[in-house]
C-alpha positions as CSV (number, residue, x, y, z in Angstrom):
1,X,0.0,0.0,0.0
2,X,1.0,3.7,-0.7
3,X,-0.1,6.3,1.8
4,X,-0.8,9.6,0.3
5,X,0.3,12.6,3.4
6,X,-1.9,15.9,2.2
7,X,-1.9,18.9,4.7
8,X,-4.4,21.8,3.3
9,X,-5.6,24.9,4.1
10,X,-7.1,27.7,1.9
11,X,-7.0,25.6,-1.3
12,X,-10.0,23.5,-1.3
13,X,-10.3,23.6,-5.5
14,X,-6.9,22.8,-5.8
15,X,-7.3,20.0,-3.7
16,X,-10.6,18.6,-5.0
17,X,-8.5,18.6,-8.1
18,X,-5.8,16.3,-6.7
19,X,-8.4,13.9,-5.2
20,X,-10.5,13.4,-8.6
21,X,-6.5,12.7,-10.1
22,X,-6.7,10.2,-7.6
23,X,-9.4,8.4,-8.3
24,X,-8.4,8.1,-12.0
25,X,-5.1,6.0,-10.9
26,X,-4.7,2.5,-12.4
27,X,-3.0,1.3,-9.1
28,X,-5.9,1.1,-6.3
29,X,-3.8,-0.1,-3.3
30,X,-3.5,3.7,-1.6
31,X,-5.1,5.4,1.4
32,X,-4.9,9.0,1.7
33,X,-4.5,11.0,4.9
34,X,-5.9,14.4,5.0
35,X,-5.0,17.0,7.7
36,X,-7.9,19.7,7.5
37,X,-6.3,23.1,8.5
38,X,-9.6,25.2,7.6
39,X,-12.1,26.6,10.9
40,X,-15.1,24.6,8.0
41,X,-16.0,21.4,6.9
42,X,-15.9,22.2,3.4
43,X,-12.6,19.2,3.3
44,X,-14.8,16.7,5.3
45,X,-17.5,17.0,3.2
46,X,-15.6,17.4,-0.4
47,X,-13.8,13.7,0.6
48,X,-17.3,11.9,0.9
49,X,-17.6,12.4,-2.7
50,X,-14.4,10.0,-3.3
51,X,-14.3,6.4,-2.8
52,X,-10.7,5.5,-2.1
53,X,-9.6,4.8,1.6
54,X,-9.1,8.0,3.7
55,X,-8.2,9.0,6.8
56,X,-9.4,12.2,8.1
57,X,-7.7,14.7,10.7
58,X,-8.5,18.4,11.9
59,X,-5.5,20.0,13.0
60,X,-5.4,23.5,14.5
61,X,-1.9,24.2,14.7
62,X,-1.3,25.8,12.0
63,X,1.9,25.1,9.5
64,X,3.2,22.8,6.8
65,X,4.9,20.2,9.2
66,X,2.7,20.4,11.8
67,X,-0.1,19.6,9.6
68,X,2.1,16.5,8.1
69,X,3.8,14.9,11.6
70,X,-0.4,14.2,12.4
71,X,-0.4,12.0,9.9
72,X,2.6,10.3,9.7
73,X,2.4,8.3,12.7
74,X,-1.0,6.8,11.2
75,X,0.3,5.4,7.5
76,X,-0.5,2.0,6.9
77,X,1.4,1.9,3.7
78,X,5.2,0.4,3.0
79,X,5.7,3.6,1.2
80,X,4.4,6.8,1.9
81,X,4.5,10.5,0.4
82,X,3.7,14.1,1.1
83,X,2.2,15.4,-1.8
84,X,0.9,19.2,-2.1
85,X,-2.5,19.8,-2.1
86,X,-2.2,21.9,-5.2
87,X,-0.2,19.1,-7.5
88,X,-2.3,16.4,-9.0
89,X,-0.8,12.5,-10.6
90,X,-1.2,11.6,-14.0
91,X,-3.4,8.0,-14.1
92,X,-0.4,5.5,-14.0
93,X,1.4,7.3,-11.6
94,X,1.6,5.2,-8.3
95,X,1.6,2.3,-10.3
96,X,4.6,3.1,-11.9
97,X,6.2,3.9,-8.4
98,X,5.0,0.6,-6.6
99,X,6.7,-1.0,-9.8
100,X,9.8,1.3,-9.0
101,X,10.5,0.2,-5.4
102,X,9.5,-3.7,-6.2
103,X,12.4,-3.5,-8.5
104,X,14.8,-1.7,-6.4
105,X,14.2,-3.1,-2.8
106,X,17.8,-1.7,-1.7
107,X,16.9,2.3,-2.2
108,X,15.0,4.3,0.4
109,X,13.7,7.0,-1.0
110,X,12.5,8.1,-4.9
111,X,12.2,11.7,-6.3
112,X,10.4,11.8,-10.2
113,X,10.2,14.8,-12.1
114,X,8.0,17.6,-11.4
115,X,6.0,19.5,-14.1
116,X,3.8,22.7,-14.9
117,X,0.9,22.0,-16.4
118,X,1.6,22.0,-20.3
119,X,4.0,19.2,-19.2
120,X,7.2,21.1,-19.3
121,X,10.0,20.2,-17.1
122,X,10.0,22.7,-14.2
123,X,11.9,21.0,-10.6
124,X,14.4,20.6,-11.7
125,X,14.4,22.5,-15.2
126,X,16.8,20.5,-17.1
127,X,17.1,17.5,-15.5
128,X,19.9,15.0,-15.5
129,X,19.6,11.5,-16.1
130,X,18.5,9.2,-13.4
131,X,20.5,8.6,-10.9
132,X,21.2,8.2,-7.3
133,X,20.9,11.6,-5.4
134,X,23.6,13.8,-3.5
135,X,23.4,16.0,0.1
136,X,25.2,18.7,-1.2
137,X,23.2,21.6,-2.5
138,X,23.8,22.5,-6.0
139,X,26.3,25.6,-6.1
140,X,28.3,26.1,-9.0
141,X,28.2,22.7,-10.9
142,X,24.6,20.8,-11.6
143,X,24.3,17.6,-9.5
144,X,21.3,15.9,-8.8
145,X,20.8,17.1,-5.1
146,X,17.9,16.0,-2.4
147,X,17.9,19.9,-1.9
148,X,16.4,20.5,-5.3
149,X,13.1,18.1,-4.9
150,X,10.1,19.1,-3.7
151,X,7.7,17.2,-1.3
152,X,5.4,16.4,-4.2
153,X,7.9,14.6,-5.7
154,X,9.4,12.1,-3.5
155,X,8.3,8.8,-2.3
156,X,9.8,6.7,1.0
157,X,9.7,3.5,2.2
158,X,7.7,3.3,5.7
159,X,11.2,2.5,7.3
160,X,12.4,6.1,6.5
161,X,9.5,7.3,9.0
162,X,10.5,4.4,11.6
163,X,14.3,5.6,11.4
164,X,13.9,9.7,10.9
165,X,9.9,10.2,13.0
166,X,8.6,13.6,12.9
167,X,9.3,16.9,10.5
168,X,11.2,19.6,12.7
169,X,8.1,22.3,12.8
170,X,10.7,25.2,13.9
171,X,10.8,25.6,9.9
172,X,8.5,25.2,6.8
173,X,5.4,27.4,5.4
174,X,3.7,28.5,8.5
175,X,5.8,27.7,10.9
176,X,6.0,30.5,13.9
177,X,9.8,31.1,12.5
178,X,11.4,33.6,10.0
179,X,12.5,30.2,8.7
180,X,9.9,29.6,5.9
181,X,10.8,26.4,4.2
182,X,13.1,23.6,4.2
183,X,11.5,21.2,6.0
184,X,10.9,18.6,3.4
185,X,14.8,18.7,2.8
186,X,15.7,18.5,5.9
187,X,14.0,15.6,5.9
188,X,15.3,13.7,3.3
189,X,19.1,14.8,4.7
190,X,17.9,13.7,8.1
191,X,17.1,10.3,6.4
192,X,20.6,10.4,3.8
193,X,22.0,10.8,7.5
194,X,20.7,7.7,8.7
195,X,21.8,5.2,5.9
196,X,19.0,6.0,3.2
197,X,19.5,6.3,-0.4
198,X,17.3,8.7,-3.2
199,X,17.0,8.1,-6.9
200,X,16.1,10.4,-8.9
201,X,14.4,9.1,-11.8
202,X,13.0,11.9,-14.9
203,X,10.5,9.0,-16.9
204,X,7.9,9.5,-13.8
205,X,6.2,12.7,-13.6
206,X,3.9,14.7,-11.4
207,X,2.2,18.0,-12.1
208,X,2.0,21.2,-10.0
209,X,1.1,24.5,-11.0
210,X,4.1,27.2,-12.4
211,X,6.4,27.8,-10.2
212,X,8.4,30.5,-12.4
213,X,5.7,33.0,-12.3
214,X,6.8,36.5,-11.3
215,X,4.6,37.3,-8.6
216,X,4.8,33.6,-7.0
217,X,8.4,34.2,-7.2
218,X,8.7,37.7,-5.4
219,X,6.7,36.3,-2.6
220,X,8.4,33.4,-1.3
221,X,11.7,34.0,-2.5
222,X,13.2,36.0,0.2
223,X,11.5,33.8,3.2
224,X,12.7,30.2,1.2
225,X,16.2,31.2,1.3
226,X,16.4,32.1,4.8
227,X,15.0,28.8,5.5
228,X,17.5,27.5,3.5
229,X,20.3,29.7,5.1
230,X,19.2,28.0,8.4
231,X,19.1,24.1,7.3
232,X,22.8,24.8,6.3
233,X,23.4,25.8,9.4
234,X,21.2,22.9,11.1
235,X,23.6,20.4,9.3
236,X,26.5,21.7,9.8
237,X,28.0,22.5,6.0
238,X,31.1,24.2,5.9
239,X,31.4,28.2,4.8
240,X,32.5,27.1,1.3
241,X,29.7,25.7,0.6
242,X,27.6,28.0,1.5
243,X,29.9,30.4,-0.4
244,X,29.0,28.1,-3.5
245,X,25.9,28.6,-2.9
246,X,25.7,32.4,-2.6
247,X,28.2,32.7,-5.2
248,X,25.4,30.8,-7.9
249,X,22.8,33.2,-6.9
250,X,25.4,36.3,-7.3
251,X,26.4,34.6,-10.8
252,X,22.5,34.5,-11.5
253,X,22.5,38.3,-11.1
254,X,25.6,38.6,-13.2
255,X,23.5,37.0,-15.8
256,X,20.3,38.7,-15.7
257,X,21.8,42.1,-15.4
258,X,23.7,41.5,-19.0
259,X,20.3,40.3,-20.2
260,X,18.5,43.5,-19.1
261,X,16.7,41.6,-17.0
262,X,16.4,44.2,-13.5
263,X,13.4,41.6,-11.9
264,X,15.7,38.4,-11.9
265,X,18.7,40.6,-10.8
266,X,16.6,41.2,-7.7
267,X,15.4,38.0,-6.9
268,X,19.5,36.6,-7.2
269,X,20.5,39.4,-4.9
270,X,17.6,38.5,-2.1
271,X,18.3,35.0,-2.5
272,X,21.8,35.8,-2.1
273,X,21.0,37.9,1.1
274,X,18.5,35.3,2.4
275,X,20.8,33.1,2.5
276,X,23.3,34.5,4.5
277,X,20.6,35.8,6.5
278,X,19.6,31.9,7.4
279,X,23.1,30.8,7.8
280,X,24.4,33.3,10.4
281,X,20.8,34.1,12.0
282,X,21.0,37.7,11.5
C-alpha cells in the first residue's frame, strides 16, 4: 500500500483537483490522509464524494509540518508520500512507483520529475539522467541534489518514517519562525544521514502548477532562502559551501543584469542575502 500525506488549508479547488487525479489511478492499493487546516467542513465534506480509503484529521496548529507529523504516525502503507494539495498525478502514476520500489528493494527514497501544467519540465528544469541523489546543495556545478526536490515529488519507504519520526516544525510554510521552508529537505538529509539512499528518476512525472511565475516568485523567495540559510546551518556544512551557494545566486544576477533583466537581478540578490541571513541568524 502507498499512503498519500496531504496537509491543506485555503486551497480547497486545488485540492478537490488532486483527489478526482486520484481516483483516476490504475493502481488502487493507496489510502490517503488528510489533515484539514480550515475553521469549515468544506474538506470533510468534499472527501465523501471519493471512494478511495481515507483517513481524516483536523488540526489546529497551523503550519506545513505540523499539519504533516499528524499524519505520519497513522500510514498503513510500506511507502508513503507528502504530496501538495495543489499538485495532481497523472493516471499511471503510483503504479509506476509501486513497480519502482518492487524492482529496487535496496533504495530508500525516490524523487520523479515535477512539471507545470503543459507538461514542461520545471523541478528541476533541465534534468539529468536518473541517478542516485547527492546531500550537497547545487552551487556552481549541476548535480542531482535532495535539496532540489520538492515534497510532491518524492516517495519513501515506511522505514524512513521508523528511522527519521517527525518533520522539525521550527521551519516550513507556517511555521511561527522567519525560517519559511526547508522542512521537506531536511527531511530527506535527516534520512541520507541515517543510511538511506534517493533516486532520482526523470521518466515518472507529477504536475503542479508554475512555479516560475513573477509574482509567485517575489513572494516566497526571500523567506525560502532564509529557510534554507538555516538548514545549512542545522547540518552543519562548511562556509565554502555556503559560499557556492551564494556565489550561484550572485552569478545569477551577473547573468540577468547582462540580459536587461532588473526583476531576476533582484530576486539573485535576495536570494543571495537570504541566504546569508539563514546561515548566520542575522
Amino acid at each position: 500500500m502507498i499512503s498519500l500525506i496531504v496537509s491543506t488549508r485555503n486551497r480547497i479547488k486545488e485540492l478537490e483537483n488532486l483527489l478526482v487525479h486520484l481516483d483516476r489511478q490504475t493502481y488502487r492499493d493507496f489510502e490517503t490522509l488528510v489533515v484539514d487546516q480550515n475553521s469549515g467542513d468544506e474538506i470533510a465534506t468534499l472527501l465523501k464524494g471519493h471512494n478511495f480509503p481515507q483517513q481524516y484529521f483536523r488540526s489546529d496548529k497551523l503550519g506545513i509540518a505540523p499539519g504533516r507529523n499528524v499524519a505520519l504516525q497513522h500510514i498503513k502503507g510500506d511507502i508513503f508520500a507528502i504530496p501538495d494539495d495543489d499538485c495532481w498525478y497523472p493516471p499511471e502514476l503510483l503504479e509506476k512507483v509501486a513497480q519502482w520500489f518492487d524492482l529496487h528493494p535496496d533504495i530508500g527514497m525516490l524523487s520523479i520529475l515535477e512539471c507545470n501544467p503543459q507538461g514542461e519540465a520545471m523541478v528541476p528544469p533541465n534534468p539529468l539522467p536518473a541517478g542516485f541523489c547527492t546531500g550537497q546543495p547545487v552551487g556552481w556545478f549541476r548535480k542531482r541534489s535532495v535539496w532540489t526536490f520538492q515534497s510532491s515529488m518524492v516517495f519513501m519507504r515506511r522505514a524512513v518514517r521508523d528511522t527519521v519520526g517527525n518533520m522539525d516544525e521550527s521551519m516550513g510554510v507556517g511555521s511561527n519562525s522567519k525560517y519559511q521552508s526547508g522542512e521537506e529537505t531536511d527531511y530527506f538529509l535527516r534520512a541520507m544521514h541515517a543510511g538511506f539512499t534517493m533516486w532520482f528518476e526523470p521518466s515518472i512525472r507529477v504536475f503542479h502548477p508554475e512555479l516560475r511565475d513573477l509574482p509567485r516568485i517575489r513572494k516566497s523567495n526571500y523567506p525560502y532562502s532564509v529557510g534554507g540559510g538555516h538548514l545549512l546551518r542545522k547540518h552543519r556544512y562548511p562556509l565554502p559551501r555556503v559560499l557556492a551557494v551564494v556565489g550561484r545566486a550572485f552569478g545569477g544576477a551577473v547573468v540577468s543584469a547582462c540580459r536587461g533583466n532588473l526583476d531576476l537581478v533582484v530576486m539573485y540578490l535576495q536570494r543571495a542575502k537570504g541566504t546569508l541571513v539563514g546561515y548566520f541568524g542575522w
